[in-house]
Structures are given as structure tokens and as C-alpha cells.
C-alpha positions in Angstrom: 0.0 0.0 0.0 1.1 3.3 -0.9 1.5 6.2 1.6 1.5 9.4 1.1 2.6 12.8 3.3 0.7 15.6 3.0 2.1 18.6 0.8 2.8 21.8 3.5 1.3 25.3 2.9 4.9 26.4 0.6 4.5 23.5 -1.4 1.0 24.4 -2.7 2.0 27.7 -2.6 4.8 27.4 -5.0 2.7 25.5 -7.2 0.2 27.9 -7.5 2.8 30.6 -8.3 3.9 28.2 -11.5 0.4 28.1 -12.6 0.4 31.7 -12.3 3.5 32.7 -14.0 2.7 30.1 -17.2 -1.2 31.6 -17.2 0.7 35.0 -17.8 3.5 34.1 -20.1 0.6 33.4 -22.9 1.1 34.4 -26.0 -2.5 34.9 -27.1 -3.6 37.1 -24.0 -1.2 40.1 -25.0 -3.5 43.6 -26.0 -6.1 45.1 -23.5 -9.4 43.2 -23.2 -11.0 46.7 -23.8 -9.0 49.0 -26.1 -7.2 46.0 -27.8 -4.2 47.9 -27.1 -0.7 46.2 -27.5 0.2 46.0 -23.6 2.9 43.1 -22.6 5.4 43.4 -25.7 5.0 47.3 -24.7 4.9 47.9 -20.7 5.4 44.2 -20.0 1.8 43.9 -17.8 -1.5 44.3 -17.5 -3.2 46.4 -14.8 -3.6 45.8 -11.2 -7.2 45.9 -11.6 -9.9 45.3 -8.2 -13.3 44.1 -8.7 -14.4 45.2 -5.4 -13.4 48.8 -4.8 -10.1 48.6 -3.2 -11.4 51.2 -0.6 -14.3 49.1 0.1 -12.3 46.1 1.0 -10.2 48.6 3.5 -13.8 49.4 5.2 -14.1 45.5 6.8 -10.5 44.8 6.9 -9.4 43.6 10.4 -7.1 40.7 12.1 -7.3 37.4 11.7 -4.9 34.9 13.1 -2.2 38.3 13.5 -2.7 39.4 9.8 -4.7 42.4 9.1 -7.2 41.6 5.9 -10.5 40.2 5.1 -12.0 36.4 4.5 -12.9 35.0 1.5 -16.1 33.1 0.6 -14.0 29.7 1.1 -14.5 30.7 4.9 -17.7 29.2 5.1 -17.0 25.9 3.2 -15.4 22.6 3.5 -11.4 23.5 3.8 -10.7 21.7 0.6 -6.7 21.3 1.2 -5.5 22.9 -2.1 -8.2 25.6 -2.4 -8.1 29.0 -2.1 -7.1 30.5 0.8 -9.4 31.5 3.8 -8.1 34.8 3.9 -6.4 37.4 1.9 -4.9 40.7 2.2 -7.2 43.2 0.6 -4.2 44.3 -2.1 -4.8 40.7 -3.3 -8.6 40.6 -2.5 -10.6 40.6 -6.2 -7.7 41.3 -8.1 -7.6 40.8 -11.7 -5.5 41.4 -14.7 -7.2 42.1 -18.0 -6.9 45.5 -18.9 -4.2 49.0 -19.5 -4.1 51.4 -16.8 -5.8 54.0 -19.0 -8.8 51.7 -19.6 -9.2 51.5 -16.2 -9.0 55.0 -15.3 -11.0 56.4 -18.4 -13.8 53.7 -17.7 -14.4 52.7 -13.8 -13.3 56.1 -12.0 -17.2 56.8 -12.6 -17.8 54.9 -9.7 -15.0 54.1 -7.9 -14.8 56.3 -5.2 -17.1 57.4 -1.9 -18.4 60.1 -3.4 -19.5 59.4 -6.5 -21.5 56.0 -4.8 -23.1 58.6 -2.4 -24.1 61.3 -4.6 -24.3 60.0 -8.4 -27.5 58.3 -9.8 -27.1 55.1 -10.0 -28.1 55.0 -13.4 -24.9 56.7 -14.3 -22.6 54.2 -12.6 -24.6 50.6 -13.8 -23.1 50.3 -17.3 -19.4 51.1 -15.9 -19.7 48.5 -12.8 -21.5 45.8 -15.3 -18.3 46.6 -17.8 -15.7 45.7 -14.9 -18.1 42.7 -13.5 -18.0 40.7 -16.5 -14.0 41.3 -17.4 -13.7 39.9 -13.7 -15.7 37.0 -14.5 -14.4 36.4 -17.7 -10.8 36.9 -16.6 -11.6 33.8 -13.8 -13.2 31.9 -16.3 -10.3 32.1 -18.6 -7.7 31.0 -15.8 -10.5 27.9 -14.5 -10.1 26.8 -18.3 -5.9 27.2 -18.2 -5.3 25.6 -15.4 -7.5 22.6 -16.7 -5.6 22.1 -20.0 -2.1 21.9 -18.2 0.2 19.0 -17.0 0.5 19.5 -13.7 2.6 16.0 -13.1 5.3 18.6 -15.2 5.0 21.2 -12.6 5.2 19.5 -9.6 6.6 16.0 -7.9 4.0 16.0 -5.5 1.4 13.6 -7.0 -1.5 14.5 -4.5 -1.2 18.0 -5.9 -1.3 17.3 -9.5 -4.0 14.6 -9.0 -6.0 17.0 -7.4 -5.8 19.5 -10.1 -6.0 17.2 -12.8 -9.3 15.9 -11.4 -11.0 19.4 -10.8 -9.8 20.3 -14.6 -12.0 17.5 -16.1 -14.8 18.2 -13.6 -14.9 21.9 -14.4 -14.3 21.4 -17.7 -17.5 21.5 -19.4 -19.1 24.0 -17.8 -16.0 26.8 -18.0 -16.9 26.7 -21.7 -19.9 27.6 -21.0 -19.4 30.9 -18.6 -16.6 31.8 -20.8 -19.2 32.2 -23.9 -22.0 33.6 -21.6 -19.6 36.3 -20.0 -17.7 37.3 -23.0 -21.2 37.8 -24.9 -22.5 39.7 -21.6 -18.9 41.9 -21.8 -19.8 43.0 -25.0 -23.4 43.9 -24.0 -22.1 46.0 -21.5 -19.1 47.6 -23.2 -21.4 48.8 -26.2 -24.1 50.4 -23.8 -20.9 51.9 -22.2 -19.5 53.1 -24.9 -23.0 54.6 -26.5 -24.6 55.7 -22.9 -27.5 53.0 -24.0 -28.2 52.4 -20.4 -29.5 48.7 -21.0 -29.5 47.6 -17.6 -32.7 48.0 -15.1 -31.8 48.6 -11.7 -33.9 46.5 -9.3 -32.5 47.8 -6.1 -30.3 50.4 -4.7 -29.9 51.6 -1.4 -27.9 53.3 1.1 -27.5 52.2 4.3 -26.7 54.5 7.5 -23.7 52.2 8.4 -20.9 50.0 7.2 -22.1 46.6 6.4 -18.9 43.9 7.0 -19.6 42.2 3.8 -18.2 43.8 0.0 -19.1 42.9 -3.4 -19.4 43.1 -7.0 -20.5 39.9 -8.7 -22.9 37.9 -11.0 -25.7 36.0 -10.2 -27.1 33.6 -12.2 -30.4 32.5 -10.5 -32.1 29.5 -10.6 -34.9 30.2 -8.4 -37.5 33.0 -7.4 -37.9 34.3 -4.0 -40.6 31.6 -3.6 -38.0 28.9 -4.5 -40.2 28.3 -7.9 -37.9 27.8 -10.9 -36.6 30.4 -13.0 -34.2 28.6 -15.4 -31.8 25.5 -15.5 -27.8 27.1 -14.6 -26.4 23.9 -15.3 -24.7 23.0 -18.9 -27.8 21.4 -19.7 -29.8 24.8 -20.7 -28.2 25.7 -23.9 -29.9 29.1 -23.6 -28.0 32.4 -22.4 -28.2 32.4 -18.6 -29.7 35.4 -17.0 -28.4 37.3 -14.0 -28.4 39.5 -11.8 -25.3 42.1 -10.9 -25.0 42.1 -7.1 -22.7 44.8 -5.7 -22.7 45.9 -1.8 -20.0 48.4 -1.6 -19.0 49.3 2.2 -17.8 52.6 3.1 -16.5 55.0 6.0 -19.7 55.3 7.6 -22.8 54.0 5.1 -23.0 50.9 2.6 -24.6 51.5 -0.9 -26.5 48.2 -1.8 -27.1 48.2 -5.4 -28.8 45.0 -7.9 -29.2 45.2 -11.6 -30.3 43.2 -14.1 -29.9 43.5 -18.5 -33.2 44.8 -19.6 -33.8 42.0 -22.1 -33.5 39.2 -19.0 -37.2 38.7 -19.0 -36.9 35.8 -16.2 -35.3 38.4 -14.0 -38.6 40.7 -14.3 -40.4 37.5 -12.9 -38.1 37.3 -10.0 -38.5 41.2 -9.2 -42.1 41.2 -9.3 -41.6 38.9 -6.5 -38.5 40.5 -5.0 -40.6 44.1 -4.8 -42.7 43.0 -2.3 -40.7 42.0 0.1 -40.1 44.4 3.0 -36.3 46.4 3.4 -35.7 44.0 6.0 -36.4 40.9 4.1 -34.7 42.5 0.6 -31.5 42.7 2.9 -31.3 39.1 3.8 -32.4 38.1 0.5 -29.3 39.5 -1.1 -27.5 38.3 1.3 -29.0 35.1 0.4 -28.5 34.9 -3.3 -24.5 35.9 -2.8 -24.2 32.5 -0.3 -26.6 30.4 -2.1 -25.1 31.2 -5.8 -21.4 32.1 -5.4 -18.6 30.7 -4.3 -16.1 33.5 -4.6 -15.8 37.3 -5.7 -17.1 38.5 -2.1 -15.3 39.4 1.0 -16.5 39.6 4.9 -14.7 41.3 7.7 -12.8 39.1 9.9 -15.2 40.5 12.6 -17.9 38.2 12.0 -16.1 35.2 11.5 -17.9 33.8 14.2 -21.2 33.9 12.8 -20.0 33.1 9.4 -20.2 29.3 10.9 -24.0 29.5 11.7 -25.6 26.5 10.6 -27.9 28.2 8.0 -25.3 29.9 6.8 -23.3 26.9 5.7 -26.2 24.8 4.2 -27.0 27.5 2.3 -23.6 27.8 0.9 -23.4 24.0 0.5 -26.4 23.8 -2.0 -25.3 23.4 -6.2 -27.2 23.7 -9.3 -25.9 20.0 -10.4 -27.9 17.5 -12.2 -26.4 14.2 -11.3 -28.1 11.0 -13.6 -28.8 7.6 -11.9 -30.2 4.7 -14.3 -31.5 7.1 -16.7 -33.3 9.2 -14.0 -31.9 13.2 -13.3 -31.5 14.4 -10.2 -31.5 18.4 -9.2 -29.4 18.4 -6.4 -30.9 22.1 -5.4 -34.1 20.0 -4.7 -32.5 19.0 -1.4 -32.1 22.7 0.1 -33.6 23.0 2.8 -36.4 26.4 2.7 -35.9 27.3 6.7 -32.2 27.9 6.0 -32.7 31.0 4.0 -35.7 32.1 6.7 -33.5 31.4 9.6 -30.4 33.1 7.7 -28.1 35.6 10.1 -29.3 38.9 8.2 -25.9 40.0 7.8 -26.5 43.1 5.9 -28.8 44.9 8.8 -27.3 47.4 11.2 -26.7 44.3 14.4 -23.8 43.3 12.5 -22.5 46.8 11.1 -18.9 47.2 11.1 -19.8 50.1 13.9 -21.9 47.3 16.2 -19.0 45.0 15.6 -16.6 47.4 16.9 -18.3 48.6 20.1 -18.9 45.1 21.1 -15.4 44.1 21.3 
């Protein structure tokens, strides 16, 4: 029988960085995703670019295990041993590299700053946050489909490591294709209505709240439910239509949160979901957004270290745990999101109301 020793924290870590450092030596992934600018045979690299606001990420920030920084959405999960980490400095947090440095001034200054999320309609801001939203998603998309198509018994000795990799490659395979078409179609979208001031997105929600919530982010959301748990539409690789979503964004600041959620204004499923979503009260929109993130998403959010604690509430994690996955046994399908149980989301921590406000946090420690 064979034995194996566990690979320490440097040895994944190292790995990682190969995976990195090939992913960027491409040759095909050379001009900006936006201007189609010549960047890395002329300045060498691509912007620093954050999904999240990098200010917003500074808002929650606070130690954890004697770093300063914030958790990721791997916090509330299974510790899968070569995952992403738990936590993450916020220079790292939602960082992605797509873009020239112009492009991202010209484009997402708009909104990127405390001021202009205060005092600007939010109408102004949606087709610039959508823009950066789907480079982000396309840019992990792109990376989930890399790190699939390499040998990794040629970049590392360890074979638990490459095994591991190897294995999620084929299993992600598939559907990676998929998001890759659906966010490089939903780019475009939103880089023409940028570019034209077509405005074709509906906001369904937006908000500002009188504190700072300890959660930040900028993501989509393909649903598969309403409110009522009804179905929308199939997210698996099964539907060969275009999946519609939502753009989620909570951006915490000094001393409010703007809450914002926009859809395209051809996702007609989406109007289904906000006739639903409207009648909810402020109270119950709150946790509901805070309910899609958990229930739909496993990464592109942060939470402040602060409410670690509660991040391991029971609801909380079988929420998380539930996936839009058709699994086929003798010819029969079976929706695993079937199996989610409806009192979680009811029973759900409502992490976005003022109890758990980076200012309640605070005073409570």
C-alpha cells in the first residue's frame, strides 16, 4: 500500500505561483481586453485591476490569526486542502489582470470612489460597474479553463497535488466553456451600452444604508430560483440558452453601505423574479441578497474578519453547500438544489442589517 505525506502550505503555494507565472507568459492574451491595445510586448503587464473597490475592501479589513485583511467566501465551506485560501490581504482581494491602466481609469473612476456611490445616480454608474463585473468574471473563467488544459505532473513532484488538479480540470471542464461564452457575450453587452450611454440595464435595487455593512461585493448571479424557491431557469450546462443574471454589488464605506442589484433589460426571467423581490419588505430585501450571494457564489465577495464567528452559523453553511448539479442515476436526473432546505434562507443571520454593522461589531469588542 502506498502512503503518502501531505504537501505543506509552501509547497502548494509554490505551485500555485507556477500556474500563475505560465497563465501569464501566454502568447494569445497580449493587447487590452477593452482597447485592444498592445500591452505586454510594450509595458510588459496588465493592470492591477480590483473588482471590489479597493477602498471598500479597507472598510471591513481587520485581524485574523495576527494578519490584518478580510475572509474570502472559502471561509464558510469545506477546507478543501489545495483551495483557495481562507483569507487574503485586501491588495490581493478581487484582483484581476485584464486591462491597461488607461482603460481602467477612463472607464471605472465613474464609480469608484465614496463620493461618486453617495451622490451620483445610480443609473450613471450601472453600465461602468456591469463593464468591470464581467471582465472579472471572464478573466476567472479564462484561468479555470488554463489551469485545466495543463500538466501538472510537469509542474510539480508532488502527486496528490497534481492529482488534485487534474481531477478538478475535467470536472470543471464542461461547464467553464460555457461561462466563458456567456460572460464574453454579456462583456460586450455592457461595453457597447458603455461606450454609446445605451443604459440597457434595469436597476432593481439600490440603497444606502446609515452604516458600514462587514460584507463587500461586486458579482454575478445567475439565479435558478425566485424568492418563492419556484424555478426560473436550468444554470447547469444542460440549458443551452443564455443564462440570466443579476449584478449584485454591496460596496462598504466609511460610515454608510450603498446596496445596489441590476439586471440587462432583455433578462425577462429576472422581471419574474423582481415582481416577487418588490414585495418584500427592506428588512427581508437585505437578507435576500444576502442570500443569493451564499446560495449562488462561491467566490468574488469578502467579509470582515469581525464576523467570523457567525459566518459558521448552521444556515449559513447549508446555504452555501447547496449546487445547481444534475447528477443521472439509471436514466433518472437528479437536481441536487431539490435538497435545500427552505428554513435555512428564513432562519439566515441577516448580515446586511445594522446588528452586524462594522460600527456594532466594533463597540462590542
Amino acid at each position: 500500500m502506498t502512503s503518502y505525506i501531505k504537501p505543506n502550505a509552501k509547497e502548494i503555494s509554490i505551485y500555485k505561483s507556477k500556474i500563475n507565472q505560465k497563465f501569464n507568459d501566454q502568447k494569445d492574451q497580449t493587447c487590452c481586453a477593452l482597447c485592444e491595445r498592445e500591452i505586454k510586448n510594450v509595458s510588459g503587464s496588465f493592470h492591477k485591476s480590483h473588482t471590489v473597490p479597493f477602498f471598500c475592501l479597507e472598510n471591513i479589513k481587520a485581524p485574523y490569526k495576527k494578519n490584518y485583511g478580510v475572509l474570502t467566501a472559502n471561509y464558510m465551506g469545506l477546507r478543501i486542502p489545495f483551495g483557495d485560501k481562507e483569507f487574503i490581504g485586501t491588495n490581493k482581494a478581487g484582483v484581476f489582470y485584464s486591462i491597461c491602466s488607461k482603460c481602467d481609469q477612463e472607464k471605472f473612476s465613474v464609480y469608484e470612489s465614496e463620493n461618486a456611490l453617495l451622490f451620483s445616480n445610480p443609473a450613471d454608474l450601472v453600465d461602468s460597474i456591469a463593464l468591470k463585473t464581467y471582465l472579472n468574471e471572464l478573466f476567472n473563467s479564462r484561468f479555470r479553463i488554463f489551469k485545466g488544459s495543463l500538466n501538472h505532473s510537469e509542474l510539480t513532484e508532488d502527486q496528490l497535488i497534481s492529482s488534485y488538479y487534474e481531477s478538478m480540470g475535467k470536472i470543471e471542464s464542461s461547464a467553464v466553456k460555457v461561462d466563458i461564452q456567456d460572460f464574453f457575450n454579456d462583456l460586450q453587452y455592457a461595453k457597447k451600452s458603455f461606450e454609446n450611454g445605451y443604459r440597457n440595464f434595469r436597476i432593481l435595487y439600490h440603497r444606502v444604508l446609515d452604516y458600514t455593512v462587514p460584507i463587500a461585493a461586486q458579482t454575478s448571479i445567475p439565479i435558478s430560483r425566485n424568492v418563492d424557491h419556484s424555478i426560473l431557469q436550468s444554470v447547469t450546462i444542460q440549458n443551452k440558452n443564455r443564462l440570466e443574471d443579476l449584478v449584485v454589488c454591496i460596496f462598504p464605506l466609511k460610515e454608510k453601505s450603498v446596496i445596489l442589484m441590476f439586471t440587462r433589460i432583455d433578462n425577462k426571467l429576472m422581471k419574474q423574479y423582481n415582481k416577487q423581490f418588490k414585495k418584500l419588505t427592506d428588512d427581508e430585501k437585505l437578507r435576500e441578497i444576502f442570500y443569493l450571494l451564499i446560495r449562488y457564489k462561491g467566490a468574488n465577495y469578502f467579509y470582515s474578519p469581525l464576523i467570523k464567528e457567525i459566518l459558521i452559523d448552521e444556515n449559513i453553511r447549508g446555504v452555501y453547500s447547496i449546487e445547481d448539479t444534475i447528477m443521472v442515476l439509471d436514466k433518472h436526473k437528479i437536481d441536487l438544489a431539490n435538497f435545500e432546505n427552505y428554513s435555512w434562507k428564513k432562519n439566515l443571520p441577516s448580515l446586511l442589517s445594522e446588528k452586524y454593522s462594522m460600527q456594532a461589531l466594533m463597540s462590542n469588542k
